[in-house]
Structure formats: structure tokens, C-alpha cells
N, C-alpha and C positions, 0 to 999 in steps of 0.2 A: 295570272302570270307568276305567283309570287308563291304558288304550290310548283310549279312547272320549273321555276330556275333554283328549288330547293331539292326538289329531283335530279333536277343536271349537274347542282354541286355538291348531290351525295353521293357522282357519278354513277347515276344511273340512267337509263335511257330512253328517247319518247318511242311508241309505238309508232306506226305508221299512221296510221287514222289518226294519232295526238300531232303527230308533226307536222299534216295537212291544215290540222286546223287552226293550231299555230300561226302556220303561212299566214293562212287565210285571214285571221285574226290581225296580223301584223300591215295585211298590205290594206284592211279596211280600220287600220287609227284606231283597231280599240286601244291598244296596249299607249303610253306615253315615251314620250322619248328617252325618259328612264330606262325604261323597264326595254327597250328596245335596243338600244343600246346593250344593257346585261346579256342581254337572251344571243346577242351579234357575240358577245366578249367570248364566251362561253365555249364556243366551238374553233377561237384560237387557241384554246387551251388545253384543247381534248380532241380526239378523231370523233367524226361524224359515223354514226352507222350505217348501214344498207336501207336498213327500214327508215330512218329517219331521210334521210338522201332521195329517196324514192317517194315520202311523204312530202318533202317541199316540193320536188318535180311535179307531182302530180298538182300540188293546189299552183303553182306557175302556170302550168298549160292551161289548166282550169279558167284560170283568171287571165290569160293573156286573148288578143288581139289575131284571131288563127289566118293564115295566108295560106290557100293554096294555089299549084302551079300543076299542069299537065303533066311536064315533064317532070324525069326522077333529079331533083335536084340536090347537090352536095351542100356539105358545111363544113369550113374548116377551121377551127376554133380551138383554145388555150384557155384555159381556168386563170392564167394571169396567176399573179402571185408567185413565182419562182422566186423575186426580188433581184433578179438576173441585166435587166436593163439593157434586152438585146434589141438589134433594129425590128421593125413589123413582119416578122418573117411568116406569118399566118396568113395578113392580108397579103401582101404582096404574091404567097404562094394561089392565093384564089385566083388572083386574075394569071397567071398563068398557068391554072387548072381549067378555067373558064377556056381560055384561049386555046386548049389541046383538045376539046371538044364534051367536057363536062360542066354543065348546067349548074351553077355556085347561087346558092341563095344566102350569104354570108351575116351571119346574125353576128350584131358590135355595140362595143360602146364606149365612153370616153376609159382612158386609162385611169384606176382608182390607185393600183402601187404602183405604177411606171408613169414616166413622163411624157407617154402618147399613147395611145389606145388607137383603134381603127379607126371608130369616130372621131379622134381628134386630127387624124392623119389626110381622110377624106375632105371632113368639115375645110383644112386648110386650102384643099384645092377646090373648095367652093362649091363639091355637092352638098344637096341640098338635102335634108331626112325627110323621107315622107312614108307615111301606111298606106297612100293609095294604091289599092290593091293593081289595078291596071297600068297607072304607073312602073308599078315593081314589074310586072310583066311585059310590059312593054323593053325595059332594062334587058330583062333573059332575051328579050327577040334582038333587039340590037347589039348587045354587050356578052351575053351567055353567063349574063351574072347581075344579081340586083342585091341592094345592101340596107338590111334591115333595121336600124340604129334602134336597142335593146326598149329606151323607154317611151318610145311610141307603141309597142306592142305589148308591153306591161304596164297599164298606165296605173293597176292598182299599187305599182312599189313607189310611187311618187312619194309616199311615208318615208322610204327608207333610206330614196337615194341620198338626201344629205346629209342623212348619218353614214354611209359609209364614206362618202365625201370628207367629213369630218375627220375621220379616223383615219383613213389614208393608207391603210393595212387588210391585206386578204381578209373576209367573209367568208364563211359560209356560200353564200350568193355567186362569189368568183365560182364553186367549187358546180354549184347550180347555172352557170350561164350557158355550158355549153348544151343540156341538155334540154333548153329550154327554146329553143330555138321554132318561133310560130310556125315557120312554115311545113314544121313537120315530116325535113327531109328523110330519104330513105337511103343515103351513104353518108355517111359523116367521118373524120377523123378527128379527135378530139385530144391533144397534149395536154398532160396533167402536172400538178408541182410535186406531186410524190407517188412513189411505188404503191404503198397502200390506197392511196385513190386510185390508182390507174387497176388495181387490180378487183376495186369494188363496181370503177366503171363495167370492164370487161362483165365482170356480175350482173349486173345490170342487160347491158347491151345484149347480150346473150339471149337472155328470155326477149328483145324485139325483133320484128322479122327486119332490121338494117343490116346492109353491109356497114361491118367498122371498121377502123381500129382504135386504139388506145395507146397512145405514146406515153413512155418517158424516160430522158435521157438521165443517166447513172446518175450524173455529175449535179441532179438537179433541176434542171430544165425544165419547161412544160413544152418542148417540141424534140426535134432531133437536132441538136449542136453541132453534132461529129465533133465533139473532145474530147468523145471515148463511146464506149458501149450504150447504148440502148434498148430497152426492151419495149416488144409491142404487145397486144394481144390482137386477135381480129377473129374473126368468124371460126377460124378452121384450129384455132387454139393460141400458143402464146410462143414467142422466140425472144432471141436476145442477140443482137446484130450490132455490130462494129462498123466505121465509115468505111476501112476497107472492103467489109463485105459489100458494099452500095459501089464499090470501085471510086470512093470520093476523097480526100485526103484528110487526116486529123487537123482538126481546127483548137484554135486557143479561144480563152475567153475573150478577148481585145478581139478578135477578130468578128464577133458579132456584137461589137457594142452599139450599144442604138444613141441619138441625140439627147445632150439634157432637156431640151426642149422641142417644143413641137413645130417650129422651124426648123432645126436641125436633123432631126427627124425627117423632116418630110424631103430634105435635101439628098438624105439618102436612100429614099423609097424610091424619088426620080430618078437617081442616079443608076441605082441598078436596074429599073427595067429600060430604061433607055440605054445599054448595053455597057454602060460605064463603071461597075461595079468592078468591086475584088473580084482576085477566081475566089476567094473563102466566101464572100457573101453568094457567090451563083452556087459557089456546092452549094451553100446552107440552104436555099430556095428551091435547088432540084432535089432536094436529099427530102424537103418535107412535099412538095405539089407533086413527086413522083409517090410518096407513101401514099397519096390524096388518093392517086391515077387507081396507084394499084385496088384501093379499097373497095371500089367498085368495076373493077376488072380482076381478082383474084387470081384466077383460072388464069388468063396469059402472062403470070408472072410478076414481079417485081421489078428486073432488068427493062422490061417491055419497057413499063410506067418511068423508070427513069430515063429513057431515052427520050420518051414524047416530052415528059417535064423541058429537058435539057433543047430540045428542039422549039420547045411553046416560049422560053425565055430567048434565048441566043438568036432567034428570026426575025425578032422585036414584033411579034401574034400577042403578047401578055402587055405590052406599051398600048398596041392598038384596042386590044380589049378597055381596056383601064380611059384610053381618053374617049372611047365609045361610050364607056358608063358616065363620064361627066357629061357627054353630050346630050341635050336635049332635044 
């Protein structure tokens, strides 16, 4: 490790095969919490590369817990880390992506820089984590969505998680969670904290056979805000769309703030699918489960997917989905 982070701070950069094994290294305790730590420091302080992004991904999958499902199941997931402190607008957008008739396998975990996470949000209404595999599928048959909670299906990062715990500041890892997702869906949409990642995603995504896309709002974001511009990239190349263009109205920062806590929090995940939300918080939910819709229906448009979005919330299909998935 101690030739490896003399490398990184004479900025220069690992290979792909050096960054797998890295991973690899880090998630089997060779390295000490030292050295684990540094190697985490390192990449707040510098852009990640492609090859190196690609080398962690690949030892994650390597070393995870793999789930599969018949169906072509989605994912709809944020790298976290904006430092934005908006409400759950990812999960909540799954169960009424699930509820329009797309199959959500939603890979989560506690919040490491915000004050709820998916997992913290679920955990509060009393689901329960589990890797059984049948379980989870039983979930899609009832629910049209089942929820992965990140360190049951990584159990080699159990080294890592309480140093990034510790730290309390984006990783690396944030940048890796959404790609890393066991069950190996084949439509994903993925919100990132910055235009350079989102554009290294798209890199990536490219060479898989998934339908994508790749968010990120101007302002910041790792989803779509509507507080101004956004750009995507997706399968058929790359845009830059504004909430008028979604026909949705510009939104402020205050208007997506999330809970300091994870009560408060979860007070307004009920609230809006139980049809009691702002109209800002329902744009903010059709704006991202519609970009969901479209990712895996391209071809019938984007207006399409924000109609159904807008339809799978306002009918209360995304409430009924959501207490289906608690139901046992």
C-alpha cells in the first residue's frame, strides 16, 4: 500500500488490474485502518479515472452476493454525496416506478453524508434486510420491487464500512454503489454529484448492453431538482433539458429539503405518496420515476414515461406498492 499511495500523491494513476486488486485487497483486511483510510482520503482530493472506476467495479461484483431475477428488473439509484440534504427522492421514485409496471430491484444503504439513506428510511417502517434470494422474489411477485440493503450482498466491505462511517464524507464507494448493484439489472438510471462522473458513467454504460441513463442536475444534484438545467446521457447519446422542457415548474432548494432526521424524513416519504405532498415535491418524483419509465422504454418517448410516472403517484399504485413491499 505504501508504494500504491506514493503513486496516487505523485498523482498519478492505478491501472485497472492495480485498482481491482486494490479493492480486492482492501475488502480481505490486508491493508490496516491506516493505510485504508489514506487510500479512501485520496480520491476526495482528486478525480477518479475510468480505468480505475472500472477496476473497483469489477473486484465489487467479483466479491459480491449475485441475485438473479427472470424478469428485466430496474435500478434506481444516486452516488449520494451532492451534500444537498433533499428528501428520498430515488426511493420513493422506485415504488412508483414499480407501481407503472417496471420490475425495481433497488440496491440501498444507510445514508453516509445525509441524514437518511434508503435503508434508513425502509428500516424505519420496519422492513426487514434480507439476501434470501426467494424472499427478494417473492417481493417482485407481490410488490414489483424488492430492496437490496448494500451490506448483505457485499459482505467482503464489512473492513470498510466503519471507516467510511467514521468519516462521514463522500468515498470513492458513494461513486461505486450505484454500479454495483447484485442483481445485475438491465435498465438502470443512475444520478451522479458531478458532470465529470456523470460523463465517465455514460463511458462506461456505453460499452454494456443496459438501457441507461445518467443524470445530473447543473445546480449540483445527483438526480433532477428542476432548479434549473440538467443534463442526461442515455443509450442514443447525451441532452440537456430544463423542467419546462418535462412541462414541470422550476423548483428552489427549500422545496426539496429532506428531514434532519430519520423520523422526519420518513414523515415525508409518507406523506407524499399518500397523496399529501407539495405539488414541488410530486414534480420532483414524476420528473425523476418518469426519466426511470423512459430508460427502458426510449422509443415511446419521454412525455409517455412522465405521464405514467404522474399517473403511478397521484392514483395512490406507488402507496399500494410501497405497503405491499412491507407486507409479508
Amino acid at each position: 500500500m505504501k508504494q500504491i499511495l506514493n503513486e496516487l500523491i505523485d498523482h498519478r494513476s492505478l491501472t485497472r488490474e492495480t485498482a481491482h486488486q486494490v479493492l480486492v485487497d482492501l475488502a480481505t483486511a490486508k491493508y490496516n485502518h491506516s493505510q485504508t483510510t489514506a487510500f479512501m482520503t485520496v480520491y476526495m482530493m482528486r478525480s477518479i479515472t475510468v480505468d480505475e472506476l472500472q477496476g473497483f467495479r469489477d473486484a465489487m461484483l467479483e466479491l459480491c452476493i449475485p441475485v438473479r431475477f427472470d424478469q428485466p428488473v430496474m435500478d434506481l439509484c444516486g452516488t449520494g454525496g451532492d451534500g444537498k440534504n433533499t428528501f428520498n427522492i430515488s426511493t420513493l421514485s422506485s415504488f412508483v416506478v414499480a407501481a407503472a409496471g417496471q420490475p425495481v430491484a433497488k440496491h440501498g444503504n444507510y445514508g453516509v453524508s445525509s441524514a437518511c439513506g434508503s435503508s434508513n428510511v425502509l428500516e424505519y417502517f420496519g422492513y426487514q434486510f434480507t439476501s434470501d434470494v426467494n424472499e427478494l422474489k417473492r417481493s417482485i411477485d407481490r410488490a414489483n420491487i424488492c430492496f437490496m440493503h448494500a451490506p448483505l450482498f457485499h459482505p467482503a466491505m464489512k473492513n470498510v464500512a466503519p471507516i467510511r462511517k467514521e468519516l462521514g464524507v463522500k468515498t470513492f464507494f458513494n461513486m461505486l454503489g450505484p454500479m454495483v448493484n447484485p442483481a445485475f439489472p438491465t435498465r438502470q438510471i443512475v444520478g451522479v454529484f458531478s458532470l465529470e462522473l456523470a460523463r465517465q458513467y455514460g463511458y462506461l454504460y456505453q460499452n454494456t448492453d443496459k438501457d441507461f441513463v445518467i443524470l445530473h442536475s447543473l445546480g449540483g444534484y445527483d438526480e433532477i431538482s428542476l432548479t434549473g438545467a440538467f443534463k442526461y446521457f442515455y443509450n442514443s447519446g447525451e441532452t440537456i433539458a430544463t423542467p419546462s422542457d418535462l412541462g414541470l415548474p422550476t423548483l428552489s432548494h427549500e422545496d426539496l429539503r429532506g428531514g434532519d432526521t430519520v423520523e422526519e424524513s420518513a414523515a415525508i416519504f409518507l406523506k407524499i405518496l399518500e397523496g399529501k405532498g407539495t405539488p414541488a415535491q410530486n414534480a420532483a418524483i414524476i420528473a425523476n420515476a418518469g426519466m426511470a419509465l423512459f430508460t427502458g422504454h426510449q422509443k415511446e418517448g419521454l412525455p409517455s414515461a412522465l405521464a405514467k410516472a404522474k399517473e403511478s403517484l397521484e392514483s395512490g399504485k406507488a402507496l399500494t406498492a410501497f405497503r405491499k413491499l412491507l407486507d409479508k
